[in-house]
PDB file with one MODEL, atoms N, CA, C and O in Angstrom:
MODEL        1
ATOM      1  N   UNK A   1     -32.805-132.555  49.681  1.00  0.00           N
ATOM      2  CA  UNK A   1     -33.625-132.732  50.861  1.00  0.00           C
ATOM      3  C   UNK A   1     -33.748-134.224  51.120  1.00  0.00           C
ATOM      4  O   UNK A   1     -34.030-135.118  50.322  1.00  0.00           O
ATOM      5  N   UNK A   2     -33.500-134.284  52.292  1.00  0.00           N
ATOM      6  CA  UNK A   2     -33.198-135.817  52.808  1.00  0.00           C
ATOM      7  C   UNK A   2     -34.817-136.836  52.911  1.00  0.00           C
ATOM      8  O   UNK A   2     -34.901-138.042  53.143  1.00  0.00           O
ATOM      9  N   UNK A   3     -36.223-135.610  52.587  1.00  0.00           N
ATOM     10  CA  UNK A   3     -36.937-136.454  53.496  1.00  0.00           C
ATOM     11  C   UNK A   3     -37.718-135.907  51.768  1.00  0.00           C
ATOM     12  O   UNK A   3     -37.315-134.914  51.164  1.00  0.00           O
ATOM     13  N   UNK A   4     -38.919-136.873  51.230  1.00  0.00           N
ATOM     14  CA  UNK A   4     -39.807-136.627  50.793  1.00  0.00           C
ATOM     15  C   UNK A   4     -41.166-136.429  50.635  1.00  0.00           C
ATOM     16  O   UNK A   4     -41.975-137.206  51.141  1.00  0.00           O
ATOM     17  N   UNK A   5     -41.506-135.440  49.966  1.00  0.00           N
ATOM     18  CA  UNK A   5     -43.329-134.370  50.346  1.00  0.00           C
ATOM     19  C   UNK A   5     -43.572-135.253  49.213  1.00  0.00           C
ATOM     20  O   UNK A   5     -42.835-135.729  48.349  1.00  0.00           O
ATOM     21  N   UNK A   6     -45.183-135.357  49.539  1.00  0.00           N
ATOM     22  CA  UNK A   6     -46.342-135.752  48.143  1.00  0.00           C
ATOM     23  C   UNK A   6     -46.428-133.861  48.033  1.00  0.00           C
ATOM     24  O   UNK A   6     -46.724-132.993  48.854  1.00  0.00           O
ATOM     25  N   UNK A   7     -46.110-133.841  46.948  1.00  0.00           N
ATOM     26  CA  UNK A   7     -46.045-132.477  46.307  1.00  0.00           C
ATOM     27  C   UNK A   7     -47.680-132.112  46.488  1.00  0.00           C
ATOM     28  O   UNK A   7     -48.074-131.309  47.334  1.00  0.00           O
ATOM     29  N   UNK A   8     -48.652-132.901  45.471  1.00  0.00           N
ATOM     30  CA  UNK A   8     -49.933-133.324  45.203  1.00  0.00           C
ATOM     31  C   UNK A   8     -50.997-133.463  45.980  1.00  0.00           C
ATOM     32  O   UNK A   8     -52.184-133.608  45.690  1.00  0.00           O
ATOM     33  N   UNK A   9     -50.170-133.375  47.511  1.00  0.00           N
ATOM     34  CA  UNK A   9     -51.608-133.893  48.483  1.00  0.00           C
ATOM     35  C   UNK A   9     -51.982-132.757  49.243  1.00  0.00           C
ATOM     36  O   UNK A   9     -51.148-131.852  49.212  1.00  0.00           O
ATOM     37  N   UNK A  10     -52.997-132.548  49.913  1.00  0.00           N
ATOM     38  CA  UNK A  10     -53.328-131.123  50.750  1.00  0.00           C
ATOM     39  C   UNK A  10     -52.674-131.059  51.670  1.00  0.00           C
ATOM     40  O   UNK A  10     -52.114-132.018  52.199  1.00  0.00           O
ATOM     41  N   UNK A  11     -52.616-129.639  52.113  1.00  0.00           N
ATOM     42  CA  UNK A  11     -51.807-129.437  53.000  1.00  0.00           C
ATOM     43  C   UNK A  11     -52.034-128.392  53.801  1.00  0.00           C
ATOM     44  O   UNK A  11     -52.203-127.371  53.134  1.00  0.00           O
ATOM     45  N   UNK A  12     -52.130-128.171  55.298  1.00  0.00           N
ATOM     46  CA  UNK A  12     -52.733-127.240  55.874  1.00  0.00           C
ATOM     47  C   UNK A  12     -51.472-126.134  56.116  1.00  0.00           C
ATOM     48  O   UNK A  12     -50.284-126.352  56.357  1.00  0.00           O
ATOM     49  N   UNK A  13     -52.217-124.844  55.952  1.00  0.00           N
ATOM     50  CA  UNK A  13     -50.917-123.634  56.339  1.00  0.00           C
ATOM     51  C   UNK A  13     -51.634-122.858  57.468  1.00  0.00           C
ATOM     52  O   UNK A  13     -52.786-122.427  57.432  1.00  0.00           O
ATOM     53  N   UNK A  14     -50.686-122.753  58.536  1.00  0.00           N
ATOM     54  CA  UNK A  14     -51.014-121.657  59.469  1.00  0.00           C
ATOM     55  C   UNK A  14     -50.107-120.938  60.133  1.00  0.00           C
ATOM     56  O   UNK A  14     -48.907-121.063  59.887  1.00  0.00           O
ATOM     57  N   UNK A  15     -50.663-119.932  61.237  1.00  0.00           N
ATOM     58  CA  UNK A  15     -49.056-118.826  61.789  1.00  0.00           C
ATOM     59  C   UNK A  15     -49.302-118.535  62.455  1.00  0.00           C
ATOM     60  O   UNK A  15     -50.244-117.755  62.596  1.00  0.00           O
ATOM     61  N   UNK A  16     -48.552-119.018  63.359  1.00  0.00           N
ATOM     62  CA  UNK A  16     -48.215-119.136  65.376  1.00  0.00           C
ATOM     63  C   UNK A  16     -47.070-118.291  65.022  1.00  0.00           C
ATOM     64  O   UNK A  16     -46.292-118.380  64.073  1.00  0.00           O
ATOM     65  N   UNK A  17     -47.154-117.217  66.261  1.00  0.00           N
ATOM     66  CA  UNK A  17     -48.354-116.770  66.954  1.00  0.00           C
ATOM     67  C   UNK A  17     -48.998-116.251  65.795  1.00  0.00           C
ATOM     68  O   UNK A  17     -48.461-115.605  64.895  1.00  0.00           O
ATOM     69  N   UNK A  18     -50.763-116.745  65.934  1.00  0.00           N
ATOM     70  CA  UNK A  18     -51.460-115.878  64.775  1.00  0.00           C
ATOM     71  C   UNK A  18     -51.642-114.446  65.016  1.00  0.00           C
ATOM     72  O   UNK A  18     -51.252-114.207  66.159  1.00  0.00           O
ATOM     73  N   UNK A  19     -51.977-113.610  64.553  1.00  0.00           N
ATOM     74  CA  UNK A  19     -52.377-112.100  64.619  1.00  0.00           C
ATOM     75  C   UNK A  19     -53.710-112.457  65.355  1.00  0.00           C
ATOM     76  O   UNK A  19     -54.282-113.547  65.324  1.00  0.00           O
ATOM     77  N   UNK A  20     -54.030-111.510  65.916  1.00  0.00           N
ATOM     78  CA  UNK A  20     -55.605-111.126  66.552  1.00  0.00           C
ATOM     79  C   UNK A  20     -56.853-111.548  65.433  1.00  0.00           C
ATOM     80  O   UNK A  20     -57.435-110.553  65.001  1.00  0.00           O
ATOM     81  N   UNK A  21     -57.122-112.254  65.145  1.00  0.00           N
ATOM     82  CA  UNK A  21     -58.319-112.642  65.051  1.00  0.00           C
ATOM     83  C   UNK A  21     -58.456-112.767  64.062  1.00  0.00           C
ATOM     84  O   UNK A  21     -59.478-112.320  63.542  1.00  0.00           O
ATOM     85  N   UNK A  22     -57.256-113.603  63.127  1.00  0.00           N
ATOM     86  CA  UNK A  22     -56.981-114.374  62.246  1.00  0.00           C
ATOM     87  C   UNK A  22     -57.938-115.997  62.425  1.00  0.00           C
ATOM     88  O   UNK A  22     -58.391-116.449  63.476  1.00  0.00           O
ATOM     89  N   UNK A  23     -58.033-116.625  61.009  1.00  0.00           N
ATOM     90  CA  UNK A  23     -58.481-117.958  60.713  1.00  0.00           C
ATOM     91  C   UNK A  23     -57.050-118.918  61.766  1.00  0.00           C
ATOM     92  O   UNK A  23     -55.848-118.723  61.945  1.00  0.00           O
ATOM     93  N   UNK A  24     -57.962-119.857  62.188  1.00  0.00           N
ATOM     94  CA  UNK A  24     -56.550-120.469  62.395  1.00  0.00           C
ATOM     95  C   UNK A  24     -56.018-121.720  61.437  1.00  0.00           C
ATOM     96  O   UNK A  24     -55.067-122.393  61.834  1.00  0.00           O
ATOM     97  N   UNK A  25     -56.419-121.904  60.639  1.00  0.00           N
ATOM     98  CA  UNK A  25     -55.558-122.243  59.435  1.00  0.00           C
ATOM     99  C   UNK A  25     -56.249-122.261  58.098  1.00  0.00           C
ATOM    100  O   UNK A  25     -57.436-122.132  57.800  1.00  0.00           O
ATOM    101  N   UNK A  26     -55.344-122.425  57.497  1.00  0.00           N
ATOM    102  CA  UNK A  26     -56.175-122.849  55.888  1.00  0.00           C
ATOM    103  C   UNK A  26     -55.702-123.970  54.931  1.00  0.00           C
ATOM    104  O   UNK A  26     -54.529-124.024  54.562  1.00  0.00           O
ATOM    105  N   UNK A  27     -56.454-124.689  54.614  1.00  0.00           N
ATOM    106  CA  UNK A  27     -56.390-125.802  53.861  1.00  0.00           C
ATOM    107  C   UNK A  27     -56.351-125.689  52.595  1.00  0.00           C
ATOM    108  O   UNK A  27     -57.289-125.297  51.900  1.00  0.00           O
ATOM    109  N   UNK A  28     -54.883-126.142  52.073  1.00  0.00           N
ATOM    110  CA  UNK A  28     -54.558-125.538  50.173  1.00  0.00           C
ATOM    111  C   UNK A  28     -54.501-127.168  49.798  1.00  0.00           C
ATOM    112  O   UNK A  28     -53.967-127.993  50.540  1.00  0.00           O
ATOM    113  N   UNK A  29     -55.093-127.470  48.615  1.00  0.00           N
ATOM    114  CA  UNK A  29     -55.089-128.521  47.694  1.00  0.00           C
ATOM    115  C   UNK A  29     -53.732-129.280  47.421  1.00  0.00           C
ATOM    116  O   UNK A  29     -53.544-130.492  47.309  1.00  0.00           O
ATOM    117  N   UNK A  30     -52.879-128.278  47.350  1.00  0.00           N
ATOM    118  CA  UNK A  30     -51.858-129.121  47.164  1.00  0.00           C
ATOM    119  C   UNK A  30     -50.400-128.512  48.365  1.00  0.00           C
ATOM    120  O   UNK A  30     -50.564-127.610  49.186  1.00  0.00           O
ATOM    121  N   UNK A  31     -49.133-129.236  48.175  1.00  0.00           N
ATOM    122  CA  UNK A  31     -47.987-128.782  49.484  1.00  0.00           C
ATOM    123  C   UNK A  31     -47.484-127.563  48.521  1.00  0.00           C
ATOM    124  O   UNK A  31     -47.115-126.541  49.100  1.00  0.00           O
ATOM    125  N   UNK A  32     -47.440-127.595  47.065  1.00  0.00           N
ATOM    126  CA  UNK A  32     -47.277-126.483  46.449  1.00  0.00           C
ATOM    127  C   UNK A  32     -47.899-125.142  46.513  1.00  0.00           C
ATOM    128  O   UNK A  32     -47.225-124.112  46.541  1.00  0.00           O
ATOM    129  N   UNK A  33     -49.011-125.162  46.533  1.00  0.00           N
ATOM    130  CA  UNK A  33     -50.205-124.204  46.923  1.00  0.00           C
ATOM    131  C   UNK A  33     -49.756-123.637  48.256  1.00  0.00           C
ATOM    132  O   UNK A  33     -49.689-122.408  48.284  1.00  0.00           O
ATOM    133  N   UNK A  34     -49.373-124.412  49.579  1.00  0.00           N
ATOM    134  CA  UNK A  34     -49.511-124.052  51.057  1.00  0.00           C
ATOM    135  C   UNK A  34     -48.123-123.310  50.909  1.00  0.00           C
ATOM    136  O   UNK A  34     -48.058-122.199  51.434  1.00  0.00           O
ATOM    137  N   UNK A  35     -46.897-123.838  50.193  1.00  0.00           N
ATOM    138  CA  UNK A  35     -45.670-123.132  50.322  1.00  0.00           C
ATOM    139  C   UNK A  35     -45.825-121.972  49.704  1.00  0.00           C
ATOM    140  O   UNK A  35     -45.315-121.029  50.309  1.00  0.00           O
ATOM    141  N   UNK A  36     -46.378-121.702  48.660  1.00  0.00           N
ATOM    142  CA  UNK A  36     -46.978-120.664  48.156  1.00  0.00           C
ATOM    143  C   UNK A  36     -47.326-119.176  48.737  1.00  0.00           C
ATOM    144  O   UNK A  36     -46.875-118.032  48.802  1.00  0.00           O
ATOM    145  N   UNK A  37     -48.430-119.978  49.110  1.00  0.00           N
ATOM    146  CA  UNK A  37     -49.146-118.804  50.244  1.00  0.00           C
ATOM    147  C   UNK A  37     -48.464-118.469  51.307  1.00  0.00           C
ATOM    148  O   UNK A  37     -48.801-117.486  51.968  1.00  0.00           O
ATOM    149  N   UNK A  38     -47.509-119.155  51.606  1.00  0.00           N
ATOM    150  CA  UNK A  38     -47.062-118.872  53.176  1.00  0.00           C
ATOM    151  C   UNK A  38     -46.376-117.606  52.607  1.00  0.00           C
ATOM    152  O   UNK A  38     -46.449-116.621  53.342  1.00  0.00           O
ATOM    153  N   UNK A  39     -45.827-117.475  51.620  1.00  0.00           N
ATOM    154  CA  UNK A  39     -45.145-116.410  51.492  1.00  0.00           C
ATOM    155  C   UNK A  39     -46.074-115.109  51.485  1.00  0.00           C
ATOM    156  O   UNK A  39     -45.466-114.041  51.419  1.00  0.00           O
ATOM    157  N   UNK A  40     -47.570-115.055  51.548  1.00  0.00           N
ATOM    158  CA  UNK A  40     -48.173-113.979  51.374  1.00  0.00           C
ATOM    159  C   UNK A  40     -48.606-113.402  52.932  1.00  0.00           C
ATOM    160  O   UNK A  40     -49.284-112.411  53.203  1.00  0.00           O
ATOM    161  N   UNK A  41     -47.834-114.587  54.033  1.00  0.00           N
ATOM    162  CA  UNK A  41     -47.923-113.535  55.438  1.00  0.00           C
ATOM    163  C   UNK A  41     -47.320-113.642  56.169  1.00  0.00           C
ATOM    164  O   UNK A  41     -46.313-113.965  55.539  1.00  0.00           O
ATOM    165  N   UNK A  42     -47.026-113.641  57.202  1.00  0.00           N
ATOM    166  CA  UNK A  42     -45.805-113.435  58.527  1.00  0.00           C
ATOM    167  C   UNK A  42     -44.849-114.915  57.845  1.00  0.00           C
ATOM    168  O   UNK A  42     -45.213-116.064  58.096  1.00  0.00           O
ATOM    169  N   UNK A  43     -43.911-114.673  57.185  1.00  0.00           N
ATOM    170  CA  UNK A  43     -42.842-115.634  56.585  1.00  0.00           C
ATOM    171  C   UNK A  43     -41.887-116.379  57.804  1.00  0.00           C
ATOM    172  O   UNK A  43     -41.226-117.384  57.542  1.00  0.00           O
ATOM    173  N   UNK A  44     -41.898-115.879  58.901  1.00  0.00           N
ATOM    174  CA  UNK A  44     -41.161-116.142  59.768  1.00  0.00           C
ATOM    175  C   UNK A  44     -42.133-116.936  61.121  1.00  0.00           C
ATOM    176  O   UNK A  44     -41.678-117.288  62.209  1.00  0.00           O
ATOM    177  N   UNK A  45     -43.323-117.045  60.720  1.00  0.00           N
ATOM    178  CA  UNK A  45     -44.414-117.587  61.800  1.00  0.00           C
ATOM    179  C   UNK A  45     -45.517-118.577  60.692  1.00  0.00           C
ATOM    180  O   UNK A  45     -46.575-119.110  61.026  1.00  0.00           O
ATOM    181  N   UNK A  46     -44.969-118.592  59.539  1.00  0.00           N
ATOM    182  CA  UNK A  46     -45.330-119.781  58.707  1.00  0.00           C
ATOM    183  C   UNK A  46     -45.354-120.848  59.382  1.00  0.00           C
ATOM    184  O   UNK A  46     -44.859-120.770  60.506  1.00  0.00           O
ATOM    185  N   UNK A  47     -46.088-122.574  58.812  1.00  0.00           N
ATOM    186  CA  UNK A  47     -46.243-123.508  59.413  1.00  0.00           C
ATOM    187  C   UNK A  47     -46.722-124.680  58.613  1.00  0.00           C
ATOM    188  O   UNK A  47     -47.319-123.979  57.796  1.00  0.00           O
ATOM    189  N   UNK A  48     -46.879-125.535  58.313  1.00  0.00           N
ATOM    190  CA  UNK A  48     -47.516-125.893  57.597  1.00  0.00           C
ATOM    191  C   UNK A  48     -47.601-127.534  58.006  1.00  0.00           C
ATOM    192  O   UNK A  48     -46.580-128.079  58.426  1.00  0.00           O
ATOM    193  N   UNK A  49     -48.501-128.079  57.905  1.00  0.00           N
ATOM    194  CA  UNK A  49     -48.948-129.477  58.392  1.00  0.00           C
ATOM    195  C   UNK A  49     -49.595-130.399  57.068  1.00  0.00           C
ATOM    196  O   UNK A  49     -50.718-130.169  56.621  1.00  0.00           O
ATOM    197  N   UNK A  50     -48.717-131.441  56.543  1.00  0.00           N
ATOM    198  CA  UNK A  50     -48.742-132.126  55.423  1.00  0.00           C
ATOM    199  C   UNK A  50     -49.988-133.146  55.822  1.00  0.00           C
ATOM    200  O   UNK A  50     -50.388-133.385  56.962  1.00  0.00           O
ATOM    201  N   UNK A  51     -50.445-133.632  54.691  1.00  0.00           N
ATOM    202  CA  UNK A  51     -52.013-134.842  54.789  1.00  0.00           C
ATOM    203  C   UNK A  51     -50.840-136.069  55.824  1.00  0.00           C
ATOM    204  O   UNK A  51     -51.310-136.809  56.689  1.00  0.00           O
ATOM    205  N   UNK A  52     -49.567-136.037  55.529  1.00  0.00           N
ATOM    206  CA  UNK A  52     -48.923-137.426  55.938  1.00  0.00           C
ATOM    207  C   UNK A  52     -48.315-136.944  57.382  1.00  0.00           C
ATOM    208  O   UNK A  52     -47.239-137.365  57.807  1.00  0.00           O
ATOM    209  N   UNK A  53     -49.058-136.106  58.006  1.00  0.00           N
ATOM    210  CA  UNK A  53     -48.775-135.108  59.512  1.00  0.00           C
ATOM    211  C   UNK A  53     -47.291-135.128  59.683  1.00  0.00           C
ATOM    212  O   UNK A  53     -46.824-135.853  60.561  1.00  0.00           O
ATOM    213  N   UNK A  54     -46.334-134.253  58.773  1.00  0.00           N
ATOM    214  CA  UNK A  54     -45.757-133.658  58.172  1.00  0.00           C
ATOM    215  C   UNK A  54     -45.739-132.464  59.083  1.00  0.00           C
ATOM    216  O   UNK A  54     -46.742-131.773  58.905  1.00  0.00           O
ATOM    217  N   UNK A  55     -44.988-132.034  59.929  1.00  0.00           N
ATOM    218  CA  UNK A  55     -44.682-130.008  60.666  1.00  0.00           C
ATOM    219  C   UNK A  55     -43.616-130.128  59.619  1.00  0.00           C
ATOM    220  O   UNK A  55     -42.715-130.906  59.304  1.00  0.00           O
ATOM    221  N   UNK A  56     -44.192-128.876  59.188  1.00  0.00           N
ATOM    222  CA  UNK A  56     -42.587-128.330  58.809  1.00  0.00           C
ATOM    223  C   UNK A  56     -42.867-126.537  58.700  1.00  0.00           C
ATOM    224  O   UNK A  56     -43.657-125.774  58.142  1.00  0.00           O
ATOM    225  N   UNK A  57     -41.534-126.451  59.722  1.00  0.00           N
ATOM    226  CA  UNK A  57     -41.389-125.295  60.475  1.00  0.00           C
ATOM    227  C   UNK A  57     -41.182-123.718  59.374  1.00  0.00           C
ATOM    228  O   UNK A  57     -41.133-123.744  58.144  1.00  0.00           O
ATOM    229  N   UNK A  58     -41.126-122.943  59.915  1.00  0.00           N
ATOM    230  CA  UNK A  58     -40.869-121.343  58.784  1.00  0.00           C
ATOM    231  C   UNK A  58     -39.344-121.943  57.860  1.00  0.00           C
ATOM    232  O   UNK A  58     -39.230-121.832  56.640  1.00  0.00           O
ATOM    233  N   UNK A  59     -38.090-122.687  58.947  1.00  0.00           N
ATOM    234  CA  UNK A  59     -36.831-122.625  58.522  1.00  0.00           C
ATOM    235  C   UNK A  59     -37.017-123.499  57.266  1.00  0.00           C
ATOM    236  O   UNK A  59     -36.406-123.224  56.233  1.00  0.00           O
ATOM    237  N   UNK A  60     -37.868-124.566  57.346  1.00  0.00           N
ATOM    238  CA  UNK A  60     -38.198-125.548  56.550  1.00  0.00           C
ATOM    239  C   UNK A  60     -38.786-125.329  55.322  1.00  0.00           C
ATOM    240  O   UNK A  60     -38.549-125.942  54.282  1.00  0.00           O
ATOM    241  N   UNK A  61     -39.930-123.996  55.576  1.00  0.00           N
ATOM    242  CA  UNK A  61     -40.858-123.839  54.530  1.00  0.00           C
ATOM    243  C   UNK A  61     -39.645-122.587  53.515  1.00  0.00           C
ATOM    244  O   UNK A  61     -39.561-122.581  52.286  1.00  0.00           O
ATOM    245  N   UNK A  62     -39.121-121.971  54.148  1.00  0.00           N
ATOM    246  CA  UNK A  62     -38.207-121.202  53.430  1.00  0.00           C
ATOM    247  C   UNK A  62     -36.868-121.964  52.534  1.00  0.00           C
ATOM    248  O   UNK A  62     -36.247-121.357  51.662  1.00  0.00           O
ATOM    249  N   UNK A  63     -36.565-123.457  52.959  1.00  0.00           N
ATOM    250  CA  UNK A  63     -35.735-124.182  52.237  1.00  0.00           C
ATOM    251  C   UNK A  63     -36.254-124.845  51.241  1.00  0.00           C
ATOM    252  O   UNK A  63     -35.653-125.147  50.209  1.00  0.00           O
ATOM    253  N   UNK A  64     -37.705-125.171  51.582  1.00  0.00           N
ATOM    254  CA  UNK A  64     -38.271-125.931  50.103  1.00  0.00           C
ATOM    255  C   UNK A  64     -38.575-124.547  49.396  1.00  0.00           C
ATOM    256  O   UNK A  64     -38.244-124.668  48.217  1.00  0.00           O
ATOM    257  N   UNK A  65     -38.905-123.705  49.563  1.00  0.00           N
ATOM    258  CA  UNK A  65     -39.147-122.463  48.408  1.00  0.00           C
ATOM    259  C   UNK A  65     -38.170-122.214  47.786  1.00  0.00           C
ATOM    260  O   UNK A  65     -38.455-121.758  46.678  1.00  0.00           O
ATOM    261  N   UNK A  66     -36.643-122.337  48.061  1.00  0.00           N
ATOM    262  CA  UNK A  66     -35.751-122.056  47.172  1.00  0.00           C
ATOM    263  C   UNK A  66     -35.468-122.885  46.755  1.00  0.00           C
ATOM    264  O   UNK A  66     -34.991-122.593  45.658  1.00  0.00           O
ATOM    265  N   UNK A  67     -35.424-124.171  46.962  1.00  0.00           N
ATOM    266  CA  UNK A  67     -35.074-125.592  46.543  1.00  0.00           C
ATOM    267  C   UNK A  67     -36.299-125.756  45.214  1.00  0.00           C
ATOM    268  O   UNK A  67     -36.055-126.073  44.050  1.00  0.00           O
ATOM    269  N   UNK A  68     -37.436-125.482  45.724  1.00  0.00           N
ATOM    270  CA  UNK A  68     -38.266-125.464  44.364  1.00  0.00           C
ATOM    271  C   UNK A  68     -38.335-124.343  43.521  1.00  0.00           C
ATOM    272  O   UNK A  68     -39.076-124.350  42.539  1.00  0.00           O
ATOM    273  N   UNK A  69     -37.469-123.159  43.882  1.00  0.00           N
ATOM    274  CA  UNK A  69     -37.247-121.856  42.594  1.00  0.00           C
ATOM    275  C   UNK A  69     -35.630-122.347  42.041  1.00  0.00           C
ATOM    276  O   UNK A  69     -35.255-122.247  40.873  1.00  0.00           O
ATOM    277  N   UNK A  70     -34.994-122.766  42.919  1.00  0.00           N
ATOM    278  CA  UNK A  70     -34.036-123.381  42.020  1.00  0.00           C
ATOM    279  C   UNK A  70     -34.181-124.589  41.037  1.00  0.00           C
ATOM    280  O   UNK A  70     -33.271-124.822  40.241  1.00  0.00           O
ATOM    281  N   UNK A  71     -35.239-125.315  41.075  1.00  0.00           N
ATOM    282  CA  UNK A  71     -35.172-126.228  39.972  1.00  0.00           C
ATOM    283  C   UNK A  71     -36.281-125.736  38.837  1.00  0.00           C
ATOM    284  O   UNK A  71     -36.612-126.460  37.899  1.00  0.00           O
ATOM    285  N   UNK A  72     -36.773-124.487  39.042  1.00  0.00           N
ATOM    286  CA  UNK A  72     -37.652-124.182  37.871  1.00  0.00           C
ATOM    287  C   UNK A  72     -36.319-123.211  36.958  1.00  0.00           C
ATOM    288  O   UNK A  72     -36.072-123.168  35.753  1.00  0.00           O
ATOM    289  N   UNK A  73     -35.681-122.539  38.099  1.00  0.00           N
ATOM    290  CA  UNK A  73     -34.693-121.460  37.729  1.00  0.00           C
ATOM    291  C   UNK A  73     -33.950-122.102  36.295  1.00  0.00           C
ATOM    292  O   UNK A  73     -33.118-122.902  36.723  1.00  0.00           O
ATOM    293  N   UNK A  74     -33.903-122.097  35.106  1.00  0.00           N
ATOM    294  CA  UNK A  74     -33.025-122.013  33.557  1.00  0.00           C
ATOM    295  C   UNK A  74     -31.528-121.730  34.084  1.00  0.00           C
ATOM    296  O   UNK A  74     -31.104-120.987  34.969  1.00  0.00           O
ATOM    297  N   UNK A  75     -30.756-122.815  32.988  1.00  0.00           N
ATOM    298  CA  UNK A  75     -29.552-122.687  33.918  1.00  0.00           C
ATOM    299  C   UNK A  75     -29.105-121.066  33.005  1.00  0.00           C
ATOM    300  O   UNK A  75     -29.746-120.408  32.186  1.00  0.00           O
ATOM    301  N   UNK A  76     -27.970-120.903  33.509  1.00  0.00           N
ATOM    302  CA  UNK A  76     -27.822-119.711  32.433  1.00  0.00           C
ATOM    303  C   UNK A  76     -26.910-119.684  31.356  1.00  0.00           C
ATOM    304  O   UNK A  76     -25.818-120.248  31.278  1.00  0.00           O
ATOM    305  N   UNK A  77     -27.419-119.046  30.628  1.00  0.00           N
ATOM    306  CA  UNK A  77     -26.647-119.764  29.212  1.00  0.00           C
ATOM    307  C   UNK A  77     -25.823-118.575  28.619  1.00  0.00           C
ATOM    308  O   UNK A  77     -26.064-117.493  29.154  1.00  0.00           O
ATOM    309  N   UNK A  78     -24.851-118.573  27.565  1.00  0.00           N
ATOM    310  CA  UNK A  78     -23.860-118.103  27.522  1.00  0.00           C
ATOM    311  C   UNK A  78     -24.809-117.522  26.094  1.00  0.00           C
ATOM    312  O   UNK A  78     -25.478-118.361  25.491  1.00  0.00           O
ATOM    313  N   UNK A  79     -24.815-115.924  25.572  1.00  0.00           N
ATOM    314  CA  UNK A  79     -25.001-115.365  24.901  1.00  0.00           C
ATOM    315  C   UNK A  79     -24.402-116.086  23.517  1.00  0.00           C
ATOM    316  O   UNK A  79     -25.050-116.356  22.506  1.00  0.00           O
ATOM    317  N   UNK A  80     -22.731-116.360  23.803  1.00  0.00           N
ATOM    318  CA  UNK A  80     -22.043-116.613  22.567  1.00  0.00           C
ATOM    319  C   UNK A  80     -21.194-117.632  22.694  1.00  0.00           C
ATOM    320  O   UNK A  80     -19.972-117.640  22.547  1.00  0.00           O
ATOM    321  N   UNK A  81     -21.874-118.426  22.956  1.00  0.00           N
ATOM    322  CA  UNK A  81     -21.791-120.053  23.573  1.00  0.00           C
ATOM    323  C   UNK A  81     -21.629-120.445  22.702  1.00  0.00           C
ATOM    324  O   UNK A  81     -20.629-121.155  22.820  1.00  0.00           O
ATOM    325  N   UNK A  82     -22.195-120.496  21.179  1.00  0.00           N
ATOM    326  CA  UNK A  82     -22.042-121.006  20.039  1.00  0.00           C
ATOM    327  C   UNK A  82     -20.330-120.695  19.677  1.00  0.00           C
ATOM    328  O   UNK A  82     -19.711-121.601  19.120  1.00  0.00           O
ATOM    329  N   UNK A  83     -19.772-119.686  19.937  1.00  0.00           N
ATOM    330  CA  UNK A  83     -18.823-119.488  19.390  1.00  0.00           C
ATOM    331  C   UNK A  83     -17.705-120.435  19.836  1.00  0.00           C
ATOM    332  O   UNK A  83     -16.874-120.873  19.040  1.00  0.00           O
ATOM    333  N   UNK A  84     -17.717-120.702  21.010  1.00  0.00           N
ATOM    334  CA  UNK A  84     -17.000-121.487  21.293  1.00  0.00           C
ATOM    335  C   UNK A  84     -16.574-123.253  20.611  1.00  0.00           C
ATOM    336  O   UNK A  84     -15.551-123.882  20.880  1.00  0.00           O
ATOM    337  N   UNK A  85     -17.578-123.653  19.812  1.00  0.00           N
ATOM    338  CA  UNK A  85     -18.094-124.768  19.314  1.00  0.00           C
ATOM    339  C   UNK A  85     -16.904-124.475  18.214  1.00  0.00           C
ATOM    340  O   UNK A  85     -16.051-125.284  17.848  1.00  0.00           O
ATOM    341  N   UNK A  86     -17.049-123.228  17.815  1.00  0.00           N
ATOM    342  CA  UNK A  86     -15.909-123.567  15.922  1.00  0.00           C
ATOM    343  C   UNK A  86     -14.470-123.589  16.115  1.00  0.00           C
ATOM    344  O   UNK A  86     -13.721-123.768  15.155  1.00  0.00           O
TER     345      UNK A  86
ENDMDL
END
């Protein structure tokens, strides 16, 4: 990713168009927290607005979620990997 997030700083999440009589946003502690949650409602009307006024759009919030499950993701390792060594 070409551009860099304070992982650490708050970050507001909301979803245009909201549903009927929804909050119109919510404020998570950290950009980890807001990417988080976005996944718990309309994934495609996600939104999210960084402390450093930061948009970053559903396409956006769906690229840092895999970008950050790919670097927790263990690479994968070979059962009998050792064998190869003798």
């Amino acid at each position: 990713m070409a551009r860099g997030y304070d992982w650490n700083a708050p970050a507001k999440l909301f979803f245009w168009p909201a549903p009927e009589g929804a909050e119109e946003d919510d404020l998570y502690p950290t950009l980890h927290d807001a990417l988080a949650a976005a996944a718990d409602g309309e994934v495609d009307a996600a939104w999210i607005v960084t402390e450093a006024g930061d948009i970053l759009s559903p396409r956006l919030i769906a690229s840092l979620r895999e970008e950050a499950r790919s670097r927790r993701a263990p690479a994968p390792r070979s059962f009998f990997g050792w064998a190869r060594a003798a």
